[in-house]
N, C-alpha and C positions, 0 to 999 in steps of 0.2 A: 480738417484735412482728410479724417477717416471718409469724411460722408462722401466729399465729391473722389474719393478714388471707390465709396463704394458704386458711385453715377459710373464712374469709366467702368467699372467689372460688370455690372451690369447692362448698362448700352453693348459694349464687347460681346457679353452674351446672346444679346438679340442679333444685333450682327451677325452672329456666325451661325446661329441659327437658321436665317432667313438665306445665309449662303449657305447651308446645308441642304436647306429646304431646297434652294434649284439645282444644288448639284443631285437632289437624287433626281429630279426630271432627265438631268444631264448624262448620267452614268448610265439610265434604266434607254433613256433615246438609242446614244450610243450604240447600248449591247446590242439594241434589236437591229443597227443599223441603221437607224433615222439619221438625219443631216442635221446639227445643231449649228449654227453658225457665227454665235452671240451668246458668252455667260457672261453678263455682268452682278457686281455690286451696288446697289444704288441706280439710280435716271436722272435722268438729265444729260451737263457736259461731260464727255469724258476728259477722267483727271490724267489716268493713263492704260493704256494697254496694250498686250503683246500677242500673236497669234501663233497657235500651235497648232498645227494640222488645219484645218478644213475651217477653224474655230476660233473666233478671236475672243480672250478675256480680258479684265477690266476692272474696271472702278470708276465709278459717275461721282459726280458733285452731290446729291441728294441723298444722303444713306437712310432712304426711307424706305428698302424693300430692295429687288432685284430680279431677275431675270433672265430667261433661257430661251433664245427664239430657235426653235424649231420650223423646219420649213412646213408647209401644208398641213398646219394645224388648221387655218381654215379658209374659205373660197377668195378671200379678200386680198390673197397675195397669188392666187391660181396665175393671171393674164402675166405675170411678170418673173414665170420662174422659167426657169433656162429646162430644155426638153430631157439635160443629162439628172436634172435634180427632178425630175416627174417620179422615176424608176424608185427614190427613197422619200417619198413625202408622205407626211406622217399618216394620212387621211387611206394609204395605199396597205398599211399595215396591219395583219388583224387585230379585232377587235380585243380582244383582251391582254395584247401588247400595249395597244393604245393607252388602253384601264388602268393596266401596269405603271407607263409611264406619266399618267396624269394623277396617282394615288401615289406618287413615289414620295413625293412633297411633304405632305401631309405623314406617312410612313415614320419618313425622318424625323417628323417634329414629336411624335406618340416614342423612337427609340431613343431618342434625347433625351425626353420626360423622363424615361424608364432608367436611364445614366444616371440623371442628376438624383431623380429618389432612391435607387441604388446607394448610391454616396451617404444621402445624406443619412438613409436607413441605419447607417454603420458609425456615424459619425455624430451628425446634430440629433441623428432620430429623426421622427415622422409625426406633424400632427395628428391628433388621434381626432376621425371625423366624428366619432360617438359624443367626443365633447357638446360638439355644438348640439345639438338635437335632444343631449342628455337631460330627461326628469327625473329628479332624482325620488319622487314617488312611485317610479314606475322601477327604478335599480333595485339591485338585490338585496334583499336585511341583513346589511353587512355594517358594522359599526361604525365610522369615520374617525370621529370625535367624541372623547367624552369630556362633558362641559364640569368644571368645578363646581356650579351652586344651580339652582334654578333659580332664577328673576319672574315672583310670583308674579306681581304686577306689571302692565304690560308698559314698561318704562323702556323708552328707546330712546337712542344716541342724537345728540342736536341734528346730525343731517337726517336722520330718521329712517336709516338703513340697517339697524341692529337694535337686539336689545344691550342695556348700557350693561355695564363691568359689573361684577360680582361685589360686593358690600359682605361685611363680618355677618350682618343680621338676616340673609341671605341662607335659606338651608342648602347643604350638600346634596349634590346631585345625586338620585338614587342607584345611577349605572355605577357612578363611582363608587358611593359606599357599597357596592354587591360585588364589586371588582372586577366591571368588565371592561375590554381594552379596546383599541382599534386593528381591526379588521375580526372581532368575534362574528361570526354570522347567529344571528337571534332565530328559533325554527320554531319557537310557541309564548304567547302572551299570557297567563291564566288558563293554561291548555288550547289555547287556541292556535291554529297553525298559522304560519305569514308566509307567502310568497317573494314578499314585495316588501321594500321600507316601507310604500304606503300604507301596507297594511299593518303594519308595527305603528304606526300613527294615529291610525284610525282604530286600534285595538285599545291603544294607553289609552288616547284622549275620552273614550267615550266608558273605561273603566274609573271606578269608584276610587279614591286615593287609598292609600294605604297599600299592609303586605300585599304581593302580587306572584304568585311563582311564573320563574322567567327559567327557558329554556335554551342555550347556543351552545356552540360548535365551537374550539378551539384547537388548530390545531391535528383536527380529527379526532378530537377528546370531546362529546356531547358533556355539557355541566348543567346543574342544577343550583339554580338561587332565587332567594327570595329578595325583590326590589321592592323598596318603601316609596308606591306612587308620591308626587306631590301635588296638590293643588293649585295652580294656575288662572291667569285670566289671558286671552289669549283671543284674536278673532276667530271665526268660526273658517276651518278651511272651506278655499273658493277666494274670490276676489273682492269680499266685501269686508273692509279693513274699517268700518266706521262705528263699529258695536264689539264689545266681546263679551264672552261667555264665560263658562268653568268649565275646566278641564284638567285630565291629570298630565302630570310630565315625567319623561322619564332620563332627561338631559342627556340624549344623543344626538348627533347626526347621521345621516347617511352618508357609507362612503362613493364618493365620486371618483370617474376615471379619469384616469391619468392624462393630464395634456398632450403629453408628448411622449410617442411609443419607440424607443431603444431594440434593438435588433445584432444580431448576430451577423457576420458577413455572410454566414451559409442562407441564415433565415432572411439577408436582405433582400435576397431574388423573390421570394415569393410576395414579403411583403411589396415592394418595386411596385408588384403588378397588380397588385390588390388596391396598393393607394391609387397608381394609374387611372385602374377602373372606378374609383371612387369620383376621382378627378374629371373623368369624361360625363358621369352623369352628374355633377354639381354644374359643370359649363352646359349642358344641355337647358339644366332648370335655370341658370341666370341668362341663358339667352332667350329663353321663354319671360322669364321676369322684365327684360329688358325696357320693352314699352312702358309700363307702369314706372319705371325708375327716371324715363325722361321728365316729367315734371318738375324734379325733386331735383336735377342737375341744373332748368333754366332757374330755380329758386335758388340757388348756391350762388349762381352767377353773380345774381344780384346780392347774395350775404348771407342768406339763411344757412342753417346748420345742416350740412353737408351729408346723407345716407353713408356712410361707410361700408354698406355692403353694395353700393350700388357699381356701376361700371370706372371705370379708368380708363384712360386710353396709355399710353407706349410710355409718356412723359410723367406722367404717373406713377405707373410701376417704376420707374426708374428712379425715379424719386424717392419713392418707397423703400427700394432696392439700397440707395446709400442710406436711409437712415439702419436700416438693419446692419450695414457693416458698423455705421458710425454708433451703436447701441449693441453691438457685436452679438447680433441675434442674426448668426448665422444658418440660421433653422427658419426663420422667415424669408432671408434671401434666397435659397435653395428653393422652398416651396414655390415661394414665385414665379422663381425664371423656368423652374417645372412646371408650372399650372399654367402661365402662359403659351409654352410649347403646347401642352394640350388645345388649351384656346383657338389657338393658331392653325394647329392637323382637323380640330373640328370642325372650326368653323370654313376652312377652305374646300370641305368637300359638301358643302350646301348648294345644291342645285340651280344656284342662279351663276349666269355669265357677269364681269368676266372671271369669277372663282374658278378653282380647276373642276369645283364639283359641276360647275354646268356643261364645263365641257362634256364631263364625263355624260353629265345628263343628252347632252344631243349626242353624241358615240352611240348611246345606247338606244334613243330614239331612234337614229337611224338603221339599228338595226332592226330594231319592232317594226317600223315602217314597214322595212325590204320584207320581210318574214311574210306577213298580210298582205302585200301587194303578191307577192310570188302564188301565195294560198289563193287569192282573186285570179289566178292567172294573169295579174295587170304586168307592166313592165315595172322594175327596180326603179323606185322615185330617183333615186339617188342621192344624194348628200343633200342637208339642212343649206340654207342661202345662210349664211350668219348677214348680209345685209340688212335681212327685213329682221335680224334679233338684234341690230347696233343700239333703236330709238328703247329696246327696254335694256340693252346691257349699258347704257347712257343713264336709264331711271335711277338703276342700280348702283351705279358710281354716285351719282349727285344722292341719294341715299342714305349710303355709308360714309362718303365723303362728309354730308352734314351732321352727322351722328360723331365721327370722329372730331370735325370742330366743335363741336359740343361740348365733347366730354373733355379733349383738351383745355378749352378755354375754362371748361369747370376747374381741370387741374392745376392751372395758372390762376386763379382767381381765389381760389378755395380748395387748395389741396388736402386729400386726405392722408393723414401722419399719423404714425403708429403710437 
C-alpha cells in the first residue's frame, strides 16, 4: 500500500511541476502583455476547461507534459491571427522579454529544486556527493575504526569481500593496544609526517614490525605512543590481488564521510544551493554520458544486468519514488523529485527546437542577424522562417521520442530498484 501511494506522491509531483513549469511561461507572457490564450495540463482531448479572461484553462487526457500557447511565437500561425492580436504577439516584444519569458520554465523547475532540497536539508538531510567520488587513500588520517586483532594471514570471508572474524590465536591490534580511538587524527608514522590515510598506509606497510613511535591529535591534545607493528601478508597495494607479500599492520581504518549531511534551518538555504549546483553539474556529465549508456539499456531489454547509474525515464523515477516511501527512505524520495526538476530546467534550455532553449536560440539569432545586416548597411532579414526548421525540429522529436521508448521499455522490462 506504502509503495503505490508512494507512485501517486510522486506522479503528483511531476504533475505539478510540469504545471508550474508553463505557468511561469504564463505569468512572465502575461506581465509583459503578450496574449496567452491556452494553459493546459496534459494533450490530447480535453477532459475539462473554463476560460478566464482572454484565456482558456484545462486539463487534457495525456498527463504527459502541458502547455501555454502564446500567440506569435512563431510565423506558422502569422496568416491566421486576427490584426487586433498583431499589436501583442510574442515575436513584436523585445528581445529580452522574450528571454525572460522562454527561461521562465526552466527558472521554475531550478526554484523547486531549491524548495524541495531546502526541506529536506532540515529534515531527511542531503546526500553528501563527496561520498560517491570518495578514496579513501586520498581522505585525511583520521582514524575510522579500530580493528580488535590483525588477521596475519590473508584469509577472507567465503564471498571474498573481507578478511574473516578475529580467532583467540589472532594478535591484538597495535592501534588498540596503544589506545587509539575513532576519529584520532594520526600527523607522524616513526617521525614521519602523513597528509593523507594513504600515506599512513604506505608509511606502516613498508615499515619494519615492531615498536614504532606514533604521533595523533585528540581532541586538540597531540599524544605520543608507541605501536607494536605486526606482521602481515597482504597483496601488494594496486589491483594485483593474485600474490602477496609482508607487510606491517597497524589495524586501522580510514574514516569516511558521512552519507548523508544534517543541516540547520538557517544553514539549509545555503546548503539548498550548493546541492543545487552540485545537481546541475552531475546532469550536465550524465547527459554527456548518455550515448555510451544506450547500449547497456537495449541489453537490459533483452535480460542483461541493468546500469543503475544509467538513464530512467519518468516511469522509472516514479517507480523508484514509491519504493523509497514504501522503504521510508524519505531522503531518496526528496532527492529525486529534486534532481529531476533540475533535469528537466536543464535539459529544456538546450538549443534545439522544439525545447524552449531553441526557441531562445533563434530569438537570439535573430538578433545577431539584424545587428550585421544593419553594420552591412543590408536591410533587416527579419524573423527565422521556423518552416524550413520544422524537417530538423521533426529530427529532434523522433530522437528523443526514441530515446524515451527506450528507456521506458528498459523500465518496464528491467527496472532499476533500490
Amino acid at each position: 500500500m506504502t509503495f503505490w501511494l508512494g507512485v501517486v506522491f510522486f506522479a503528483v509531483g511531476i504533475l505539478v511541476s510540469v504545471c508550474l513549469h508553463e505557468a511561469g511561461h504564463l505569468l512572465t507572457a502575461k506581465r509583459f502583455g503578450m496574449k496567452a490564450t491556452q494553459y493546459f495540463a496534459g494533450f490530447g482531448p480535453t477532459l475539462w476547461s473554463f476560460r478566464r479572461g482572454e484565456t482558456e484553462y484545462g486539463i487534457k487526457a495525456i498527463p504527459a507534459g502541458g502547455f501555454v500557447k502564446i500567440i506569435g511565437m512563431t510565423q506558422l500561425e502569422d496568416k491566421d491571427m486576427p490584426e487586433e492580436d498583431r499589436q501583442r504577439a510574442f515575436w513584436r516584444f523585445p528581445l529580452w522579454q522574450r528571454t525572460v519569458v522562454l527561461v521562465a520554465g526552466s527558472v521554475t523547475h531550478f526554484v523547486l529544486a531549491l524548495v524541495v532540497f531546502f526541506l529536506a536539508a532540515f529534515t531527511t538531510g542531503l546526500p553528501n556527493p563527496a561520498w560517491a567520488s570518495y578514496d579513501p587513500m586520498n581522505g585525511p588520517p583520521v582514524v575510522g575504526q579500530v580493528a580488535k586483532c590483525v588477521v596475519q594471514p590473508y584469509d577472507l570471508t567465503p564471498d571474498k569481500t573481507a578478511l574473516r572474524g578475529c580467532r583467540p590465536s589472532d594478535p591484538a591490534a597495535p592501534a588498540r593496544t596503544a589506545g587509539l580511538r575513532p576519529r584520532d587524527r594520526i600527523i607522524s608514522v616513526d617521525g614521519r609526517s602523513v597528509a593523507t590515510y594513504g600515506d599512513v598506509v604506505r608509511t606502516v606497510r613498508s615499515h619494519a614490525p615492531g615498536p614504532t613511535p606514533l604521533v595523533f591529535r585528540r581532541a586538540g591534545q597531540t599524544r605520543h605512543v608507541t605501536v607494536d607493528l605486526v606482521a602481515t601478508q597482504r597483496p601488494p597495494l594496486g589491483k594485483d590481488t593474485t600474490r602477496t607479500v609482508t607487510v606491517s599492520a597497524l589495524g586501522v581504518t580510514g574514516a569516511e564521510p558521512a552519507t548523508v549531511l544534517h543541516y540547520s534551518v538557517g544553514a539549509a538555504i545555503p546548503a539548498s544551493g550548493w546541492y543545487s549546483a552540485k545537481m546541475v553539474t552531475q546532469t550536465f556529465k550524465a547527459i554527456g554520458a548518455f550515448p555510451s549508456k544506450i547500449p547497456n539499456l537495449v541489453d537490459s531489454i533483452g535480460g542483461q544486468q541493468r546500469d543503475t547509474s544509467g538513464p530512467i525515464s519518468v516511469v522509472g523515477a516514479t517507480r523508484i519514488g514509491g519504493e523509497a516511501v514504501a522503504n521510508s527512505q524519505l531522503i531518496v524520495f526528496l532527492s529525486l523529485l529534486g534532481g529531476l526538476n533540475i533535469f528537466i530546467g536543464v535539459f529544456n534550455l538546450f538549443p534545439l527546437l522544439p525545447l524552449d532553449g531553441g526557441h531562445v536560440a533563434v530569438a537570439w539569432y535573430e538578433r545577431v542577424r539584424s545587428w550585421f545586416a544593419a553594420r552591412r548597411g543590408r536591410p533587416d532579414p527579419g524573423r527565422v522562417d521556423y518552416n524550413k526548421l520544422l524537417p530538423l525540429t521533426y529530427v529532434v522529436i523522433l530522437a528523443f521520442g526514441g530515446l524515451t521508448l527506450l528507456t521506458l521499455a528498459a523500465d518496464i522490462v528491467n527496472p532499476i530498484k533500490l
